[in-house]
N, C-alpha and C positions, 0 to 999 in steps of 0.2 A: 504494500500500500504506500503511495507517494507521500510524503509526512505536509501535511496542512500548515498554513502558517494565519498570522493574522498583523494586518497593517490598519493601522486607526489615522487616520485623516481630518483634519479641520477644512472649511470649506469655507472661511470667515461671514464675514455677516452680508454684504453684499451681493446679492443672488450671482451665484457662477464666479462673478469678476475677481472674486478675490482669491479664489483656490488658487496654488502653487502648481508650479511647473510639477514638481516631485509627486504631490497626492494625484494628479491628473495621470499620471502613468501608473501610481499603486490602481487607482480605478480602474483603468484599461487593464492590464495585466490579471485582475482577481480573477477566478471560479465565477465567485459570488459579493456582493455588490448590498452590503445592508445601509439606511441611510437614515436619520434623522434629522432632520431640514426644520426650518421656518414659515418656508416660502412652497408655494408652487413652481414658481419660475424652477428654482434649483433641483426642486424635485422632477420634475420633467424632464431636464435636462439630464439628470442621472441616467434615468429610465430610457434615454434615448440612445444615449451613451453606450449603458453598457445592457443587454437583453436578459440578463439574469441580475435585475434590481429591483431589491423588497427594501418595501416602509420598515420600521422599529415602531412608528407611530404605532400601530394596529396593538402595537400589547397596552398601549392605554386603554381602560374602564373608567365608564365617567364613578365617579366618588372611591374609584379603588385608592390604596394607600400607593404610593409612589416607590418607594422600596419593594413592593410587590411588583409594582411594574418593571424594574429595573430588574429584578432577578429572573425576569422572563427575556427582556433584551438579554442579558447578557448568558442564558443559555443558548439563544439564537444565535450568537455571535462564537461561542464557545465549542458547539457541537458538531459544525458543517468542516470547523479545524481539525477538531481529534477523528473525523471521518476522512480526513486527507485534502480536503478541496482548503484554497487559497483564498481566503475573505478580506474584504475592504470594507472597513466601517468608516462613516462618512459620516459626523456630527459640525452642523452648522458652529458658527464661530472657531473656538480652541478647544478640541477634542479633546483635551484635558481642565478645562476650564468649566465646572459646576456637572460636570459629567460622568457621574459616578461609574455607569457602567463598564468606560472605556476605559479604567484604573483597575476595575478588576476582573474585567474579562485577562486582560495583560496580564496581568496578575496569577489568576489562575491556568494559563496556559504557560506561562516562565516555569511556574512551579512541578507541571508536567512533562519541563524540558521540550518543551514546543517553542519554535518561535513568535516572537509577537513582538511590536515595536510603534510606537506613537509618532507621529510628524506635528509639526507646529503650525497652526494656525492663526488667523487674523482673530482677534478676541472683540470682545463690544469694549474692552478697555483702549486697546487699540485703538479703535475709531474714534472714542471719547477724550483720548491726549492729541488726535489731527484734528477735530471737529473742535473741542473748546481753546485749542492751543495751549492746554498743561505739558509741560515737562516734568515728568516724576523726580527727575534727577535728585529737586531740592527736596527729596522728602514726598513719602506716599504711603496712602496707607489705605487696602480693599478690604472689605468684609461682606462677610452672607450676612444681610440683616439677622434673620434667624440664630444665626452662630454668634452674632455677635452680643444680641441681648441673652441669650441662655447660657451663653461663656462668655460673660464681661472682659474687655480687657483695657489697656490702657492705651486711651485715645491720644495722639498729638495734633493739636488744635494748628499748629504752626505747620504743620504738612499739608496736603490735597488729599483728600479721605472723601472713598468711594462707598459706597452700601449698593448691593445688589436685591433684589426682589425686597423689595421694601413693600410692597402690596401682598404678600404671603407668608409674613411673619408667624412661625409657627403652623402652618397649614400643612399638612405632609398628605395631603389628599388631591385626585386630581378632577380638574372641572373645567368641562367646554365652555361656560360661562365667564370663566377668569375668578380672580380674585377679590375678595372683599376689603383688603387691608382693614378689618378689624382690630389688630393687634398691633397697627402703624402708632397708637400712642407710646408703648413700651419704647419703642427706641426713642420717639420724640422726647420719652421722660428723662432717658440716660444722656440723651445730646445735651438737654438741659444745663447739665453740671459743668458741661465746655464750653457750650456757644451762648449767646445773648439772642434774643427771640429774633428779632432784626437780622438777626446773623443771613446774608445772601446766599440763596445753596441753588443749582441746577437741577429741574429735573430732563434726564436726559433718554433716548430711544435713538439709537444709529439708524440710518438708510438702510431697509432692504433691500430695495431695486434699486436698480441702476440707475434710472430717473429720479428716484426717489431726493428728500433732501432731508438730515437729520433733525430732529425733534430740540430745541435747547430751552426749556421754558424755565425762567432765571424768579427767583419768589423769596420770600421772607421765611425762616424756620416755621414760626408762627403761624404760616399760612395752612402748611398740611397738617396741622390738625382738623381740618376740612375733612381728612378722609380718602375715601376713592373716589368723593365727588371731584378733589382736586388731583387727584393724580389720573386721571382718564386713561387706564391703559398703562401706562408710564410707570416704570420699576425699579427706576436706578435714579437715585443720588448723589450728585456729585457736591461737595461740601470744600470751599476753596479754603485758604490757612487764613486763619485771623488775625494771624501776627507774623515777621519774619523769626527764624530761628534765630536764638541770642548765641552771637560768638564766644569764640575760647580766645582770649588773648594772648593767653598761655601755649596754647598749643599751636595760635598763627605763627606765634614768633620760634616754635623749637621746629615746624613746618619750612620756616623761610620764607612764608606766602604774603602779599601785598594787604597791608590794610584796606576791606572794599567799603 
């Protein structure tokens, strides 16, 4: 029997445009062809691509729990390897970026001495440092809203700090309807203790199509206590620094570096 392997692919957030020279050949080259996408656009284009391409979507249940769903992709993605055929998993944005299955599908097929190996993809962070003009350099800081209120950790106010699904705080269930950010005051309450209500934060959605043009709606802290009435759709937080970082004067000078 030929031995299987498995190549996991990001396909970034821009329908098609933004896939890599490198995933477009793991794509052509596969057996088999599993995809998890955003868009139509990109999913057509798979399906067009290559004639043995299945959704990952179809293992969602509307109110099933999500970790139930994930253990179904990532048998789909796990069983066509150890039967010897060649898989391409194809998850929209960074195929490692909020994407559990593609961590442990890898995962468990390393562990059975099978190959398996991830490529890098365009992230929605990505678009969010070209789209708003951040340079992480001076300081950054991401989080799963979720993870970050249920494991507090220590915020710097002086950096660019991102929050991801801020509309599903807490939610581990899945719904064609979207989300109710119910639970969007918890984080609101932990910002609290950093920012002053005034504080300017983004909410942000990258272009999916190619015509498409990104999302930047700029608002007061204060404001999303609103709800999901004010976030429409909208998931992601971007939170600029309040202050610049205070220098080490100390350590400019055993550096050598120019007073800025």
């Amino acid at each position: 029997m030929p031995c299987g392997s498995l190549d996991v692919v990001g396909c970034g957030i821009r329908a098609v445009t933004q896939l890599t020279l490198e995933a477009r050949r793991c794509i052509e080259a596969a057996d088999l062809v599993c995809y998890a996408v955003s868009d139509r656009v990109s999913a057509r284009w798979l399906e067009r691509r290559h004639p043995a391409a299945v959704s990952l979507s179809a293992h969602y249940r509307e109110g099933s729990d999500r970790l139930e769903t994930y253990r179904r992709m990532i048998d789909a993605l796990v069983e066509p390897v150890r039967a010897g055929r060649r898989v391409c998993a194809v998850f929209y944005g960074h195929p490692g970026v909020f994407v559990h299955p593609s961590h442990e599908a890898i995962r468990r097929l390393r562990a059975e001495g099978l190959p398996a190996r991830m490529l890098p993809g365009i992230s929605a962070a990505d678009c969010l440092f070209a789209d708003l003009g951040v340079d992480p350099g001076s300081g950054f800081q991401t989080f799963s809203a979720t993870d970050f209120v249920r494991r507090p950790r220590c915020l710097d106010p002086s950096a660019h700090v991102i929050f991801w699904q801020i509309d599903s705080i807490g939610d581990n269930s899945y719904r064609s309807t979207g989300n109710d950010a119910r639970n969007l005051p918890l984080l609101l309450t932990a910002l609290a203790g950093h920012y002053p209500p005034a504080q300017p934060a983004c909410l942000y959605e990258a272009a999916v199509l190619p015509v498409g043009r990104p999302v930047m709606r700029w608002l007061a802290l204060r404001e999303l206590w609103g709800g999901a009435a004010v976030l429409d759709g909208m998931s992601t937080l971007y939170i600029p620094p309040i202050r610049a970082p205070q220098p080490d004067p100390a350590m400019r000078q055993r550096l050598g570096l120019p007073a800025v």
